[in-house]
C-alpha positions as a printed NumPy array, in Angstrom:
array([[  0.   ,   0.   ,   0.   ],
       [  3.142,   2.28 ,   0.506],
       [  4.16 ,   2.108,  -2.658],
       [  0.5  ,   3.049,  -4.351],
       [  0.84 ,   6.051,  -2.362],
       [  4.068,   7.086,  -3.215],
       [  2.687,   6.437,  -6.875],
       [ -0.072,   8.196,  -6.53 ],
       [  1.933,  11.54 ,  -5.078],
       [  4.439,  11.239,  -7.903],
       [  1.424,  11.254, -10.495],
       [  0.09 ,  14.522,  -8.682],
       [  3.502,  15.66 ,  -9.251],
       [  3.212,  15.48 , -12.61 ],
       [  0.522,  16.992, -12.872],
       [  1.515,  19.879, -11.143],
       [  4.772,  20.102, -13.058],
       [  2.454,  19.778, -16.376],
       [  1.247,  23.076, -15.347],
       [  4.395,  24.482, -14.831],
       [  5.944,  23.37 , -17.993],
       [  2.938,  24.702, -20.126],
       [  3.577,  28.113, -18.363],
       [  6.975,  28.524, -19.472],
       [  5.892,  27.209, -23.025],
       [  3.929,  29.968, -23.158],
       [  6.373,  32.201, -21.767],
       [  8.699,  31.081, -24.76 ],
       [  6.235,  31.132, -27.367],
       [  5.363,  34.786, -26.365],
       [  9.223,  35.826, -26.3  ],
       [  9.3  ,  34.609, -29.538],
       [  5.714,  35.946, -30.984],
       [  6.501,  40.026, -29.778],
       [  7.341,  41.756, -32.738],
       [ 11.036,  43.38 , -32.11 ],
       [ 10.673,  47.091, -32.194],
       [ 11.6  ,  50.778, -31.305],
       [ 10.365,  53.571, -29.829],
       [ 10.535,  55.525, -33.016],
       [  8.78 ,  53.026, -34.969],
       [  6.065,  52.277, -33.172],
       [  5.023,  56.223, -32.892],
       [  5.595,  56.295, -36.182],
       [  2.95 ,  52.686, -36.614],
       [  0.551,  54.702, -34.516],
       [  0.488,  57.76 , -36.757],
       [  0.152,  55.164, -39.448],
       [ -3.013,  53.695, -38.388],
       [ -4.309,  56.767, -36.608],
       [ -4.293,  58.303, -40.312],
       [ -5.807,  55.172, -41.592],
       [ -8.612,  53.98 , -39.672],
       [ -8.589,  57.076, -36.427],
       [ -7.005,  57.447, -33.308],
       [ -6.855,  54.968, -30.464],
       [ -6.897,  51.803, -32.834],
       [ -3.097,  50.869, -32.541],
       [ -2.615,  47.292, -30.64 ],
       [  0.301,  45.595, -31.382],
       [  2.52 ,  43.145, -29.467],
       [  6.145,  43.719, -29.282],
       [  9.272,  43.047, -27.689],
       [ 12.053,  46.748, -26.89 ],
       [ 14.827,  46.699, -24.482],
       [ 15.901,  50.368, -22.967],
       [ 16.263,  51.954, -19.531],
       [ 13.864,  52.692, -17.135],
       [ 13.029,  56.56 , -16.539],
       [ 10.931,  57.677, -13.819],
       [ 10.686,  61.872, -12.184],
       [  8.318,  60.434,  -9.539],
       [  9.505,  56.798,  -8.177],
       [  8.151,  54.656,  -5.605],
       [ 10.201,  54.689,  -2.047],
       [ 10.07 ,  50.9  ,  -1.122],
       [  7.96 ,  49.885,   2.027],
       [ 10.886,  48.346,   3.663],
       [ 14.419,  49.436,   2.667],
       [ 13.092,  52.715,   1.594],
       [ 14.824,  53.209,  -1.788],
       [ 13.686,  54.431,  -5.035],
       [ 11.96 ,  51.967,  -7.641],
       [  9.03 ,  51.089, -10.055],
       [  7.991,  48.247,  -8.567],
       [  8.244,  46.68 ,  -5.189],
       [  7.502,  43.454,  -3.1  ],
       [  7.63 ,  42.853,   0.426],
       [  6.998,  40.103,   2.785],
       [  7.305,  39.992,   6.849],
       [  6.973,  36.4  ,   7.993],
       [  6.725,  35.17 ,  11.703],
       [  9.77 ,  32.908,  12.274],
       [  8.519,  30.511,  15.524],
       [  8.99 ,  26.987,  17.861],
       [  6.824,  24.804,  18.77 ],
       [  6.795,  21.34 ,  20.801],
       [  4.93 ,  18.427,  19.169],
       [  4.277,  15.008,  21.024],
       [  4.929,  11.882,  18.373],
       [  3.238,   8.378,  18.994],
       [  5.769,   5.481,  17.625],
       [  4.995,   2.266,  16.554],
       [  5.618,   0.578,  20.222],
       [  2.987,   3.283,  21.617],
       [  5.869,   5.215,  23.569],
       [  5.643,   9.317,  22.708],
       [  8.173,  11.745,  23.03 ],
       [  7.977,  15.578,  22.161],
       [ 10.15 ,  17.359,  20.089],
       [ 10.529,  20.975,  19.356],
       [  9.969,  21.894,  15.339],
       [ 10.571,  25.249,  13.637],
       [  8.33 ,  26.746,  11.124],
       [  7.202,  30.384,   9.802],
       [  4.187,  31.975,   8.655],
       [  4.099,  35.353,   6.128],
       [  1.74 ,  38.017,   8.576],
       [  2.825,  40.845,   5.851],
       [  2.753,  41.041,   2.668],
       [  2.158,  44.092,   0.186],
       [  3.289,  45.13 ,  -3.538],
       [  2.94 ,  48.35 ,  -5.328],
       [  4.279,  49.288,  -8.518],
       [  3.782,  53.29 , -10.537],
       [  3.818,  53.591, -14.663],
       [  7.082,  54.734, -15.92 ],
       [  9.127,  55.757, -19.57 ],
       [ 11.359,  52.777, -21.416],
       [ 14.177,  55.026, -23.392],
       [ 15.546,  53.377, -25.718],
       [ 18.122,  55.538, -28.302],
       [ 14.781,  56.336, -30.613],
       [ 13.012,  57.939, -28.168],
       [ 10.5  ,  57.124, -24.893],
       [  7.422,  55.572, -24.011],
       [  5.245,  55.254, -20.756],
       [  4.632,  51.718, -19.416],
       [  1.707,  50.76 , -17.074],
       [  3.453,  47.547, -15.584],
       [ -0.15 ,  46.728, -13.817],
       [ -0.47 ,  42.735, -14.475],
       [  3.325,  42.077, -15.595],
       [  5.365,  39.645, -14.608],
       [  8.171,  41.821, -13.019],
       [ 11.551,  40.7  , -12.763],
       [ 13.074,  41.924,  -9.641],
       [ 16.58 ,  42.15 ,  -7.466],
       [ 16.112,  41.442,  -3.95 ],
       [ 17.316,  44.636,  -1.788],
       [ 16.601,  43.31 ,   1.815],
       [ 16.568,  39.907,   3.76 ],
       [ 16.938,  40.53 ,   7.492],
       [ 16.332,  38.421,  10.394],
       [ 15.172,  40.311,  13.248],
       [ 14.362,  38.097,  17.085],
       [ 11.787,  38.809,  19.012],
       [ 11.957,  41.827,  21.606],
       [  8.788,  41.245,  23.224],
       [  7.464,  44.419,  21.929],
       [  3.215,  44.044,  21.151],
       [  4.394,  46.211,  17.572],
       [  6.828,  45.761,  15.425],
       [  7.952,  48.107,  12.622],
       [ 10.631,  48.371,   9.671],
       [ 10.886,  51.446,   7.439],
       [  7.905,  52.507,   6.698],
       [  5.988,  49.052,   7.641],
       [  4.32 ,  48.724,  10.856],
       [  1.63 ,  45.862,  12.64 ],
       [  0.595,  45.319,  15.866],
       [  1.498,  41.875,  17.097],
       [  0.462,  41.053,  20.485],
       [ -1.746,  38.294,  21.218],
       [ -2.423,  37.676,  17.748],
       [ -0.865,  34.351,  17.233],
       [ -2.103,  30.907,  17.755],
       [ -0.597,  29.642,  21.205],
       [  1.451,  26.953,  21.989],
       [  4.1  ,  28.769,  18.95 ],
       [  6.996,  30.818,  20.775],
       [  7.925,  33.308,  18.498],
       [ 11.65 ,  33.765,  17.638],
       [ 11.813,  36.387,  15.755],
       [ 10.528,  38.223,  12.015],
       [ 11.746,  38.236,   8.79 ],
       [ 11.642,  41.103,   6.526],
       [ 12.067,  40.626,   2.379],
       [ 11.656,  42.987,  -0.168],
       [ 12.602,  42.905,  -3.708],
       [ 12.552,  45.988,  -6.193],
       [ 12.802,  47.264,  -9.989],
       [ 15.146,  49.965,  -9.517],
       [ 15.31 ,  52.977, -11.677],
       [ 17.492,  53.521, -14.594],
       [ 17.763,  49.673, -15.322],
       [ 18.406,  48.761, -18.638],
       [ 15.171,  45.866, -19.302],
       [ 13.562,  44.014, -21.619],
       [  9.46 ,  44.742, -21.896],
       [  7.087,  42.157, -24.028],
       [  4.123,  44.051, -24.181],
       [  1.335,  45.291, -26.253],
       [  1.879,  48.56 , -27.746],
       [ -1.589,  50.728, -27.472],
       [ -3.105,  54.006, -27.574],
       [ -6.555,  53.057, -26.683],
       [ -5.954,  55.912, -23.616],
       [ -5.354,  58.931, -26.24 ],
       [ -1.301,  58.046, -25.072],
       [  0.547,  55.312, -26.817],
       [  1.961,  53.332, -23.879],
       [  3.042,  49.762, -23.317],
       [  0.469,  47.677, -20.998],
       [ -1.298,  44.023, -20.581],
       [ -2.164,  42.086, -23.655],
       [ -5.913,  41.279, -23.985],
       [ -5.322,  37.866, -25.401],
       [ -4.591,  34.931, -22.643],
       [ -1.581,  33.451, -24.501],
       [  0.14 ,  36.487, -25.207],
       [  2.445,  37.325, -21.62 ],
       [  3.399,  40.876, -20.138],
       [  7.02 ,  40.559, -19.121],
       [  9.064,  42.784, -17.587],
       [ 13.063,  41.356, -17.289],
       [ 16.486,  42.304, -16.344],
       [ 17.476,  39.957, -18.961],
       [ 18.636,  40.091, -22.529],
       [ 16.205,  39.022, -24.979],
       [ 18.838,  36.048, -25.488],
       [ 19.481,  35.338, -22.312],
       [ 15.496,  35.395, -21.089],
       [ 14.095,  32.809, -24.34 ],
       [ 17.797,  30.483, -23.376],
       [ 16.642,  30.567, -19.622],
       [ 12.937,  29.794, -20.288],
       [ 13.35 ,  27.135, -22.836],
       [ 15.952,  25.414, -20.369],
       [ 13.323,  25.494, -17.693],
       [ 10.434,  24.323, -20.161],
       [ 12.872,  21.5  , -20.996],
       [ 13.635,  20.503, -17.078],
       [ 10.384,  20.68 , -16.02 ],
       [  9.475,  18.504, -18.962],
       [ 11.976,  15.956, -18.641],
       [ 10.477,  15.473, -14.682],
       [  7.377,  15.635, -15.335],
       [  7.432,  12.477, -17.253],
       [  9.348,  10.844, -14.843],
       [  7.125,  11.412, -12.362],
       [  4.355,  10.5  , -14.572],
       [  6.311,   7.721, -15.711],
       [  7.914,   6.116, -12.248],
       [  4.264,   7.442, -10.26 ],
       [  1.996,   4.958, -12.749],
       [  4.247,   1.774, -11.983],
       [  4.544,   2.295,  -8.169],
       [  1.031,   2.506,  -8.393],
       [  0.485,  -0.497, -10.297],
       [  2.715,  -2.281,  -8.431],
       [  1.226,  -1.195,  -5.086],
       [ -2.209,  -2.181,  -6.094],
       [ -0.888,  -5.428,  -7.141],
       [  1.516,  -6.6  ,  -3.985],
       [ -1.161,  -5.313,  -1.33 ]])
């Protein structure tokens, strides 16, 4: 019976890591869909059809590298720096004793560490890709945002009913689940800095009366936002495709005969 239920969590496995792999795949095929562009052309696209068929009606996806400009930027929550984008996370780092029943009946205790996220926010503000052409604003609402972590501290517990961090603040006391002693808090926070040179896949629209770069419409078409080279991001995403496909089948694979087997045997 052991081994049908190892089967059976290496087939859910798979299918998780099906998922996964069809994510990247469409990661990849999106890289490779975005028309490669410039500034300069695509105001020039828009004028184009604006002339043709009116204002507004420009929607094309595309792929431009450049640096990120931005007059007004975000101060992060945590570290309190400038950027475009930020993420942070606070989780509750804590103890606890658990009793264990053996096979003879006998039970011992032993103390187990775990953590729990009590915090977590992310805020992001539209800013100009410059490439040597020219500039355009980007709404990065709904991308998937690329980021360099800027803070990772472990703080331990002072006892104190609040605790705070740059900007961040939460009242603690009493608010956790007893029978956890708390050791301490940790604080993450990653950012998209300013004047980064990145790579946006986007679609290119002036639906607002300002041609910008935002979220596709279509499902299979991805909003990236990525420190990476256009190389380097489609080489890194069709590695992962191709890991994630080579365990999925093995887990697919090796799941269905422990399964079999373990149905058989019991």
């Amino acid at each position: 019976m052991g081994l049908a239920i190892v089967g059976a969590i290496l087939l859910v496995t798979g299918g998780i890591l099906y998922f996964v792999q069809r994510h990247y795949q469409q990661k990849l095929y999106s890289i490779k869909l975005a028309r490669k562009t410039t500034v300069a052309e695509l105001k020039q696209l828009a004028d184009q059809v604006g002339a043709e068929i009116g204002q507004g009606s420009l929607r094309e996806y595309v792929k431009l590298s450049g640096q990120i400009k931005c007059d007004t930027p975000l101060i992060s929550e945590l570290k309190q720096v400038p950027c475009v984008y930020y993420q942070m996370q606070v989780e509750r780092e804590y103890e606890e004793r658990l009793t264990e029943r053996d096979n003879d009946g006998e039970t011992r205790e032993k103390t187990q560490r775990g953590s729990e996220t009590i915090a977590s926010n992310s805020q992001s503000t539209p800013f100009f890709l410059q490439d040597q052409s020219g500039a355009i604003e980007v709404d990065p609402s709904g991308a998937a945002i690329e980021t360099v972590q800027v803070l990772n501290e472990f703080r331990p517990e002072a006892g104190s009913a609040r605790i705070s961090f740059g900007n961040f603040s939460l009242s603690v006391g009493g608010s956790f689940p007893a029978g956890r002693e708390t050791i301490g808090y940790r604080y993450r926070e990653s950012i998209l800095p300013p004047d980064r040179r990145i790579l946006i896949v986007a679609t290119a629209s002036d639906s607002s009366g300002i041609l910008s770069l935002q979220k596709p419409v279509e499902k299979r078409q991805k909003f990236i936002i990525s420190l990476k080279s256009e190389d380097h991001l489609a080489q890194s995403t069709q590695q992962t495709a191709t890991y994630t496909f080579y365990g999925m089948i093995a887990c697919l694979g090796l799941g269905a005969i422990l399964l079999v087997v373990g149905l058989i045997i019991r």
